[in-house]
mmJSON file of the N, C-alpha and C atoms, coordinates in Angstrom:
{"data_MODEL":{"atom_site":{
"group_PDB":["ATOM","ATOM","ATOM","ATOM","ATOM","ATOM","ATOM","ATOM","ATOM","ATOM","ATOM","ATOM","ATOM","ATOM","ATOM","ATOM","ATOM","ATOM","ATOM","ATOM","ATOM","ATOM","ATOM","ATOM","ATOM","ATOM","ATOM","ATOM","ATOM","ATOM","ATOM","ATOM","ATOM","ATOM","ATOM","ATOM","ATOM","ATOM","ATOM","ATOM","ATOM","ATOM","ATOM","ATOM","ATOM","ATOM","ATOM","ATOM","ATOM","ATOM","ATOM","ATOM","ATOM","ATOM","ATOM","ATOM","ATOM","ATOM","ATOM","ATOM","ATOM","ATOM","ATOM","ATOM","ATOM","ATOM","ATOM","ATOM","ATOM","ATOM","ATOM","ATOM","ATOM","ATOM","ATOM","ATOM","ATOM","ATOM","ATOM","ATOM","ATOM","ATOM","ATOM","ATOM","ATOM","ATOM","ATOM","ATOM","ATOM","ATOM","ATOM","ATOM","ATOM","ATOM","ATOM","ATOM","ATOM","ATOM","ATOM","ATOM","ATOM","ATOM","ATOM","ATOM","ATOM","ATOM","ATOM","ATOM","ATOM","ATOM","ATOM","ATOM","ATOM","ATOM","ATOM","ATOM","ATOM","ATOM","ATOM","ATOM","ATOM","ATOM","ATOM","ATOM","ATOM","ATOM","ATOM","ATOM","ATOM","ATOM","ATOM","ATOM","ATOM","ATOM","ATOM","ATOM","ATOM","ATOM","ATOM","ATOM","ATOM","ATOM","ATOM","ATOM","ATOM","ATOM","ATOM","ATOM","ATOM","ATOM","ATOM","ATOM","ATOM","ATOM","ATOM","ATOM","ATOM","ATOM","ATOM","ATOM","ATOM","ATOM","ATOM","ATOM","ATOM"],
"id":[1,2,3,4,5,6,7,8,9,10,11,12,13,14,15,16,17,18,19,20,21,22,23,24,25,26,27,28,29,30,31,32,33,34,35,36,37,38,39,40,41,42,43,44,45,46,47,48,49,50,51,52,53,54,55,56,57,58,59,60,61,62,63,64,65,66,67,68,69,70,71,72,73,74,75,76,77,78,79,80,81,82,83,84,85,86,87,88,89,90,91,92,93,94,95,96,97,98,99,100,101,102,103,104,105,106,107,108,109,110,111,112,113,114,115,116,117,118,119,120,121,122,123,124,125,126,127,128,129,130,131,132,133,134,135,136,137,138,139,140,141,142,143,144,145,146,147,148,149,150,151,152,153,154,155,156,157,158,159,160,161,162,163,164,165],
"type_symbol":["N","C","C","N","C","C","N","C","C","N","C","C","N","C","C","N","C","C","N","C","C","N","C","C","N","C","C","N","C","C","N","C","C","N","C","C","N","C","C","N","C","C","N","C","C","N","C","C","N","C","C","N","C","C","N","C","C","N","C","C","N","C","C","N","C","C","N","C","C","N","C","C","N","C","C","N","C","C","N","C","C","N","C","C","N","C","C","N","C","C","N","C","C","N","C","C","N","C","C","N","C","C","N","C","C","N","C","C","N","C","C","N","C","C","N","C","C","N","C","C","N","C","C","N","C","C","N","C","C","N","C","C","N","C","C","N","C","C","N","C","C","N","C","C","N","C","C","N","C","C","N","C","C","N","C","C","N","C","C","N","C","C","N","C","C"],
"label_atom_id":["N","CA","C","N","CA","C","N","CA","C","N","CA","C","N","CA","C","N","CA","C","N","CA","C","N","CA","C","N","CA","C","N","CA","C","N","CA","C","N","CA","C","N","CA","C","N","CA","C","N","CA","C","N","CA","C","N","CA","C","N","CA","C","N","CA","C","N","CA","C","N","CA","C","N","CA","C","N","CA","C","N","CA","C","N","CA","C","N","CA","C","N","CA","C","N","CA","C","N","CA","C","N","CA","C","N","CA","C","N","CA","C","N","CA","C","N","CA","C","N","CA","C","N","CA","C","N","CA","C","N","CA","C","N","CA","C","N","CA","C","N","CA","C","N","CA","C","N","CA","C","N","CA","C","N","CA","C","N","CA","C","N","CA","C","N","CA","C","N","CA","C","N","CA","C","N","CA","C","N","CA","C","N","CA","C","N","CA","C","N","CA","C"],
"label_alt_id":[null,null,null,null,null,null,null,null,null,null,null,null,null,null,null,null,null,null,null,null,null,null,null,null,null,null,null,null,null,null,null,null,null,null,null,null,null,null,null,null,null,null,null,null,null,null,null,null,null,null,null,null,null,null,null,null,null,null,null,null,null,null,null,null,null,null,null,null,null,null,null,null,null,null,null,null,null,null,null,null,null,null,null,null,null,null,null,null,null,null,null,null,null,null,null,null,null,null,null,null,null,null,null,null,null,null,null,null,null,null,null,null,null,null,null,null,null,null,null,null,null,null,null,null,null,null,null,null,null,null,null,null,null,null,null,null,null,null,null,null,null,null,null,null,null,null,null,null,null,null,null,null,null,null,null,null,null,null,null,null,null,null,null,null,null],
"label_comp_id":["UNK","UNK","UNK","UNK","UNK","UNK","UNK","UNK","UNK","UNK","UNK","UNK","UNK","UNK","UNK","UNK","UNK","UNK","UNK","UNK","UNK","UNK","UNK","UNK","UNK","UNK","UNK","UNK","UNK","UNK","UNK","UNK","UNK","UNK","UNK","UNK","UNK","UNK","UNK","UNK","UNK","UNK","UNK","UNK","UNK","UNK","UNK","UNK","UNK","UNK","UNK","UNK","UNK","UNK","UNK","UNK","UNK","UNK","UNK","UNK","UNK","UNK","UNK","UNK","UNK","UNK","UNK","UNK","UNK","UNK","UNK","UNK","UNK","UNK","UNK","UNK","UNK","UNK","UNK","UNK","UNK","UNK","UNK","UNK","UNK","UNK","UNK","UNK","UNK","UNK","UNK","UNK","UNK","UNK","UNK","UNK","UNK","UNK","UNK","UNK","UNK","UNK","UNK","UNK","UNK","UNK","UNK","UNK","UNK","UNK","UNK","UNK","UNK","UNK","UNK","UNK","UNK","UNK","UNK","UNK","UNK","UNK","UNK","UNK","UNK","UNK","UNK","UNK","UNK","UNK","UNK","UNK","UNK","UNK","UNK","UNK","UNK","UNK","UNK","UNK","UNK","UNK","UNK","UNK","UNK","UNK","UNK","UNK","UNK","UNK","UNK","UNK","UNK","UNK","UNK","UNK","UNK","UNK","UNK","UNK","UNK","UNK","UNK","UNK","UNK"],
"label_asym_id":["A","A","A","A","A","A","A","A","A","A","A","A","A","A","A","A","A","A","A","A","A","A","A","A","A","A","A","A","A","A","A","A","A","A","A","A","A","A","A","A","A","A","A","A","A","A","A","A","A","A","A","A","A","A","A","A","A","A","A","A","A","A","A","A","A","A","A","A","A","A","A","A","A","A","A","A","A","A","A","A","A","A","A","A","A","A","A","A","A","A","A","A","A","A","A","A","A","A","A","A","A","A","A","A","A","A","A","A","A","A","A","A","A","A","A","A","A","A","A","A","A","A","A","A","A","A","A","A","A","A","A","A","A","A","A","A","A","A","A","A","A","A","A","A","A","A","A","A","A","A","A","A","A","A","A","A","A","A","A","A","A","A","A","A","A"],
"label_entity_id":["1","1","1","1","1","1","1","1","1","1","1","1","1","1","1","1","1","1","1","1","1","1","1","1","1","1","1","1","1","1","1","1","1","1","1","1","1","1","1","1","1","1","1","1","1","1","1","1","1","1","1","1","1","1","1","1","1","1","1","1","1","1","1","1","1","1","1","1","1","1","1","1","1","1","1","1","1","1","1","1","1","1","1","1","1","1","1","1","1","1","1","1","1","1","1","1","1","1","1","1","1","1","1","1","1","1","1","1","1","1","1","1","1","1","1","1","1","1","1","1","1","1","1","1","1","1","1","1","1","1","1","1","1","1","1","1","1","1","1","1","1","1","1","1","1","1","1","1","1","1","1","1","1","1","1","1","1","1","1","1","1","1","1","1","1"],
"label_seq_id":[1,1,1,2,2,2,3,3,3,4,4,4,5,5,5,6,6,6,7,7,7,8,8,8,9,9,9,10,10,10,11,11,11,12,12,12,13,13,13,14,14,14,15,15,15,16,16,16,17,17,17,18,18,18,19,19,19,20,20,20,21,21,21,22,22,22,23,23,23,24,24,24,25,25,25,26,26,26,27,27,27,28,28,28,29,29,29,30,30,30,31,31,31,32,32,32,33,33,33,34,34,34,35,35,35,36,36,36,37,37,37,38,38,38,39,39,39,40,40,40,41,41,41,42,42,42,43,43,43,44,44,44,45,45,45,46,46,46,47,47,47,48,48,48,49,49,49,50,50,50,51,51,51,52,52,52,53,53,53,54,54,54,55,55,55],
"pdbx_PDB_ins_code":[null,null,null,null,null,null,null,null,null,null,null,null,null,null,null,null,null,null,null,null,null,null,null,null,null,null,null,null,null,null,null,null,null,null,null,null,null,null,null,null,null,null,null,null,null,null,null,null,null,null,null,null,null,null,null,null,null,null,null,null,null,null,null,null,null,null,null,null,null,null,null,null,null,null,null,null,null,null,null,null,null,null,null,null,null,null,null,null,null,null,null,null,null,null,null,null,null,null,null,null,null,null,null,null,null,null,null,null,null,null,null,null,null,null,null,null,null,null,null,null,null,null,null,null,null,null,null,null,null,null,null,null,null,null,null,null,null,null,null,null,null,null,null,null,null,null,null,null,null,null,null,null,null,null,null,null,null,null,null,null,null,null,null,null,null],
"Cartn_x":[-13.249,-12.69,-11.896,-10.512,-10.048,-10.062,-9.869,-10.028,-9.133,-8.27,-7.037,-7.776,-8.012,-8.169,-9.653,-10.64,-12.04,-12.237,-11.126,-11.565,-11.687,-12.753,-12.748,-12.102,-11.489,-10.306,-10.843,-11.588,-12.569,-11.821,-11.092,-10.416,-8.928,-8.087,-7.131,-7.193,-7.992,-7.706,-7.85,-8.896,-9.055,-7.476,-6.853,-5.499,-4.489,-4.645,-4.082,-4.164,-5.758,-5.949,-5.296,-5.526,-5.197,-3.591,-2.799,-1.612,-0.78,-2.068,-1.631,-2.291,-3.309,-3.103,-2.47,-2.281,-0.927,0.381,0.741,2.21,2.46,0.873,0.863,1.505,1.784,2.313,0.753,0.713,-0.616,0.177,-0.012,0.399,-0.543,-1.243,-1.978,-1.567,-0.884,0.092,1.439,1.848,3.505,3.574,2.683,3.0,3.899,4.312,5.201,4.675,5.214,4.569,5.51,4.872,5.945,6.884,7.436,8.807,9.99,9.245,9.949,10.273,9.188,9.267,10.267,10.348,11.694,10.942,9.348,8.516,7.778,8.107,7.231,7.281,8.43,8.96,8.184,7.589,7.182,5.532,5.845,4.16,3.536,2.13,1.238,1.847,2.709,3.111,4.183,4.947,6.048,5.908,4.636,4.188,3.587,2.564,2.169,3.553,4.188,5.99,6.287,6.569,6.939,6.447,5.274,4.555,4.264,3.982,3.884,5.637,6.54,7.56,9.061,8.587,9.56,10.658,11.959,13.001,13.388],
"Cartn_y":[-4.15,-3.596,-4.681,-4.4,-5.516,-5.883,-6.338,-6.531,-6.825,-6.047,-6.169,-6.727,-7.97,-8.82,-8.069,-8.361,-8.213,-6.672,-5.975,-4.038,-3.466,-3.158,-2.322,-1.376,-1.131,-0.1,0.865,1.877,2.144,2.733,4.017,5.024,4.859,3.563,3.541,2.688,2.009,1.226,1.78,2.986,4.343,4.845,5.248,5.637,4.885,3.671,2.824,2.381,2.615,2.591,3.884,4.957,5.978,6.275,5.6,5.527,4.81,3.664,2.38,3.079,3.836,4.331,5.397,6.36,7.476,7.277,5.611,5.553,4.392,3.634,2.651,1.601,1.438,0.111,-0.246,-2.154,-2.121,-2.757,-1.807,-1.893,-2.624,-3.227,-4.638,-5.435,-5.463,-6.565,-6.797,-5.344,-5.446,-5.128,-4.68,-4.504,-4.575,-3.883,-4.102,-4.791,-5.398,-6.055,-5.418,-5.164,-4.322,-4.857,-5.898,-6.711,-6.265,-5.733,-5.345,-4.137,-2.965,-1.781,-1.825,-2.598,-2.842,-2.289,-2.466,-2.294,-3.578,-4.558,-5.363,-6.437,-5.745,-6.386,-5.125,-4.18,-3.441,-3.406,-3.715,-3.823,-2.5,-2.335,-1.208,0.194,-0.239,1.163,2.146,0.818,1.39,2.348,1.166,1.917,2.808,3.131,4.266,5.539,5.045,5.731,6.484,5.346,5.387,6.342,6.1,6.825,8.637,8.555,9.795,10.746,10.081,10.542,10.523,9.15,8.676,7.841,7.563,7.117,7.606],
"Cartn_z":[-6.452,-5.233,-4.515,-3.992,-3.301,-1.363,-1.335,-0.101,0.881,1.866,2.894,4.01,4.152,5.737,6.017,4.629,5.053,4.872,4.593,5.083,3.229,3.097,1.725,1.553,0.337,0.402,-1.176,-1.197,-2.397,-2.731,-2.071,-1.601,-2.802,-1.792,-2.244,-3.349,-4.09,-5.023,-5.836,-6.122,-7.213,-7.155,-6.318,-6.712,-7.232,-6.963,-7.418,-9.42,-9.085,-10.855,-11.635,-10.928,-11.592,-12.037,-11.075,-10.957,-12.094,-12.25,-13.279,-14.646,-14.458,-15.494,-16.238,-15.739,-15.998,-16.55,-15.526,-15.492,-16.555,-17.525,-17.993,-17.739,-16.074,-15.266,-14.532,-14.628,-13.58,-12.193,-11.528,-9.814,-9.163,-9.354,-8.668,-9.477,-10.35,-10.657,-10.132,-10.299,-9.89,-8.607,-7.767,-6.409,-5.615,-4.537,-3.542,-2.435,-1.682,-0.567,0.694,1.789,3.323,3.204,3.129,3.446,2.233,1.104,0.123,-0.027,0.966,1.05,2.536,3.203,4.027,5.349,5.522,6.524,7.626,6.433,7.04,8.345,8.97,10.654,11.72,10.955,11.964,12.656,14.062,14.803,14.43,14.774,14.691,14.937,16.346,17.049,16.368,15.894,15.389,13.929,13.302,12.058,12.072,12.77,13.181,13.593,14.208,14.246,12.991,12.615,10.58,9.892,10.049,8.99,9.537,10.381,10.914,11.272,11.404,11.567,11.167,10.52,9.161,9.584,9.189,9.619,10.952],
"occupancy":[1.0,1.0,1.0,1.0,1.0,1.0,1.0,1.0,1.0,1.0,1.0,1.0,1.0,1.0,1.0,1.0,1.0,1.0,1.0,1.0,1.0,1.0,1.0,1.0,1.0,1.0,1.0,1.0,1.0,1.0,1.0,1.0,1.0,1.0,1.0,1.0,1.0,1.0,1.0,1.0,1.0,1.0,1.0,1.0,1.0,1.0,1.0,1.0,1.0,1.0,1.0,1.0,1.0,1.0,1.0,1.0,1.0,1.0,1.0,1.0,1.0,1.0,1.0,1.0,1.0,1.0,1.0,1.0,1.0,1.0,1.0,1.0,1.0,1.0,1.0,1.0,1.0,1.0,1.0,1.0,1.0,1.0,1.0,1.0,1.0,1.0,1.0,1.0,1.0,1.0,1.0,1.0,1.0,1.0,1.0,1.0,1.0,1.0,1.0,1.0,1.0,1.0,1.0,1.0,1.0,1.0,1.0,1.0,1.0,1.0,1.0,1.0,1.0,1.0,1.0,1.0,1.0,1.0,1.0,1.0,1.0,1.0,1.0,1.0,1.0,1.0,1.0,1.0,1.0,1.0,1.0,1.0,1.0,1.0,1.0,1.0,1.0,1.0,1.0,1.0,1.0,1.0,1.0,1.0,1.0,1.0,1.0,1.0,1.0,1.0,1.0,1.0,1.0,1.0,1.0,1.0,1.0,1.0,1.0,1.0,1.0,1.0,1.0,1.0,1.0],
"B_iso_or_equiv":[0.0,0.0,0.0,0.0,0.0,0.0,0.0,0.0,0.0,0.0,0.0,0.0,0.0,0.0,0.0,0.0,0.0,0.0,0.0,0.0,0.0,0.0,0.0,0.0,0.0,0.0,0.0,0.0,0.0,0.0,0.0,0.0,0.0,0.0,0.0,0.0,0.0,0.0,0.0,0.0,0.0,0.0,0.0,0.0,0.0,0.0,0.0,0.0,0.0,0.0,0.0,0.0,0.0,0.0,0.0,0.0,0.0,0.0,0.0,0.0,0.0,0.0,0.0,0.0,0.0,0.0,0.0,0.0,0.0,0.0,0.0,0.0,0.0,0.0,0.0,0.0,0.0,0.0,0.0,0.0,0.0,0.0,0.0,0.0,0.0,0.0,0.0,0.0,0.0,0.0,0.0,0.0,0.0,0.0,0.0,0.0,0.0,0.0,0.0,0.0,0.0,0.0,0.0,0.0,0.0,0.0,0.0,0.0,0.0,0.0,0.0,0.0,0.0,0.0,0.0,0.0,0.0,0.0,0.0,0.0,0.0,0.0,0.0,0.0,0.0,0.0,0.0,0.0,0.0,0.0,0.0,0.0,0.0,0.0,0.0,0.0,0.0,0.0,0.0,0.0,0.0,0.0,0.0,0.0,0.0,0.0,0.0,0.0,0.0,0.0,0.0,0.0,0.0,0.0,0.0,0.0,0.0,0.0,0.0,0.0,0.0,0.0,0.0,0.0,0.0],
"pdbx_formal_charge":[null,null,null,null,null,null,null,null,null,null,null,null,null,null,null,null,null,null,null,null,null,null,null,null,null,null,null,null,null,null,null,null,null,null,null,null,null,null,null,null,null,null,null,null,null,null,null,null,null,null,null,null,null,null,null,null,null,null,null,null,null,null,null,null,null,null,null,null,null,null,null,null,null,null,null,null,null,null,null,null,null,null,null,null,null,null,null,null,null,null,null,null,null,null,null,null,null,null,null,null,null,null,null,null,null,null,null,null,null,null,null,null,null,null,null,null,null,null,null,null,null,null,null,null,null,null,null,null,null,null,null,null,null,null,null,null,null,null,null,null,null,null,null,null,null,null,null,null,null,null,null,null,null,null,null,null,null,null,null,null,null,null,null,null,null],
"auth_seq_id":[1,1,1,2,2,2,3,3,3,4,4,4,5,5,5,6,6,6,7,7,7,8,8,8,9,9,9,10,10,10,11,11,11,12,12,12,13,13,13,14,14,14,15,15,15,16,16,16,17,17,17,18,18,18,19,19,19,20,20,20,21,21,21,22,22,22,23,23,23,24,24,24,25,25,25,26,26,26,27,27,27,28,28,28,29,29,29,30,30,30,31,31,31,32,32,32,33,33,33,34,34,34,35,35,35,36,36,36,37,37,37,38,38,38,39,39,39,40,40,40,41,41,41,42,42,42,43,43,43,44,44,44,45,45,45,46,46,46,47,47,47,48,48,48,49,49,49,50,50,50,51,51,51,52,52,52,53,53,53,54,54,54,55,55,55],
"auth_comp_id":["UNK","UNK","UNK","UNK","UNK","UNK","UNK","UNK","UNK","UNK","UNK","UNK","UNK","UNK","UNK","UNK","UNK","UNK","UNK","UNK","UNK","UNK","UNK","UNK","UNK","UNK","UNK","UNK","UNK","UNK","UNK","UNK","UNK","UNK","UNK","UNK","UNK","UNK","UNK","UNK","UNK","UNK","UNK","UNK","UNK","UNK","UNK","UNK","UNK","UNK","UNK","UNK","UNK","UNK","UNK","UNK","UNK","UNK","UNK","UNK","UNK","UNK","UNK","UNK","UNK","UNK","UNK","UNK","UNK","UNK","UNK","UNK","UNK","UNK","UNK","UNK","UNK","UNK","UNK","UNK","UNK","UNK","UNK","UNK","UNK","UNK","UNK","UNK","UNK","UNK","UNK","UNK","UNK","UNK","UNK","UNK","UNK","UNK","UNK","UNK","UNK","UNK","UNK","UNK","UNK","UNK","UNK","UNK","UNK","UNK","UNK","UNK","UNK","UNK","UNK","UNK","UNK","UNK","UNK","UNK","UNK","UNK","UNK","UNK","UNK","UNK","UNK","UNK","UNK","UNK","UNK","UNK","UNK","UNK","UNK","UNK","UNK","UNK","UNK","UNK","UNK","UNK","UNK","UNK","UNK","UNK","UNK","UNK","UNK","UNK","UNK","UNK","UNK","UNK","UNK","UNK","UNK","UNK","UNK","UNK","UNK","UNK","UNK","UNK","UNK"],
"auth_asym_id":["A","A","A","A","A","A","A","A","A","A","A","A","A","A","A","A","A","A","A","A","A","A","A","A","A","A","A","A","A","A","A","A","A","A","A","A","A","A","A","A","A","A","A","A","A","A","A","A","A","A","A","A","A","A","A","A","A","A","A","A","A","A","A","A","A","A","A","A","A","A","A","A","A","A","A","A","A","A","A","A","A","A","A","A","A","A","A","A","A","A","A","A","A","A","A","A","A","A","A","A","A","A","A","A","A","A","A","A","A","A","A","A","A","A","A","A","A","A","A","A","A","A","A","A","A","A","A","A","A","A","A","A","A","A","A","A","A","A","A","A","A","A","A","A","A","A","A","A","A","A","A","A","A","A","A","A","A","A","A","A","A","A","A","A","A"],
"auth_atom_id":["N","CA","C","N","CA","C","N","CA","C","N","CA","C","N","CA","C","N","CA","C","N","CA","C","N","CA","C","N","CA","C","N","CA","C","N","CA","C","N","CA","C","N","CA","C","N","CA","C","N","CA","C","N","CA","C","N","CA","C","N","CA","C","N","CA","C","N","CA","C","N","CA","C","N","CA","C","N","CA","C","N","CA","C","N","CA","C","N","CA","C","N","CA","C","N","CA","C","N","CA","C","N","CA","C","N","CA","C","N","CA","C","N","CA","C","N","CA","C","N","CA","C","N","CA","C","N","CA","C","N","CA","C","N","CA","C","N","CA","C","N","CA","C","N","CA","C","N","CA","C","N","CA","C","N","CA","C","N","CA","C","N","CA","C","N","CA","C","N","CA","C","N","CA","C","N","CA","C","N","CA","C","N","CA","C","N","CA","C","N","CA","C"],
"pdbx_PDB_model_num":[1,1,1,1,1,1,1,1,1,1,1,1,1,1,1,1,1,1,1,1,1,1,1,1,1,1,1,1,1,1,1,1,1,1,1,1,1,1,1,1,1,1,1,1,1,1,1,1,1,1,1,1,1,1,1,1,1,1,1,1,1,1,1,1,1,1,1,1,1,1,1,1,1,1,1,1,1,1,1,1,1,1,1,1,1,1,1,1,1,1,1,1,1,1,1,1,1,1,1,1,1,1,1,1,1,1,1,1,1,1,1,1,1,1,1,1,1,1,1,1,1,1,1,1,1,1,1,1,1,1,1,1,1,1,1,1,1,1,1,1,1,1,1,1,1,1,1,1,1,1,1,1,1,1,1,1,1,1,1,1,1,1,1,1,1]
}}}
């Protein structure tokens, strides 16, 4: 199980396997990181913005 700043993530790392396995890419290898998904200048509020309401 990995760990984001101490918070267990059981949830999403099962999708993550499942993903890597389907698509026979391993995505905890190749990962994206926010700054690459073109997110990662954004505070809480905004992301919370984002995600709920998009561009």
């Amino acid at each position: 199980m990995y760990l984001v700043e101490g918070v267990k993530t059981p949830v999403i790392d099962s999708m993550i396997t499942l993903a890597s396995v389907m698509t026979g890419q391993d995505f905890y290898e190749k990962g994206l990181t926010l700054d690459e998904l073109g997110i990662g200048h954004l505070n809480k509020e905004q992301l919370l913005d984002y995600l709920n309401n998009g561009v």
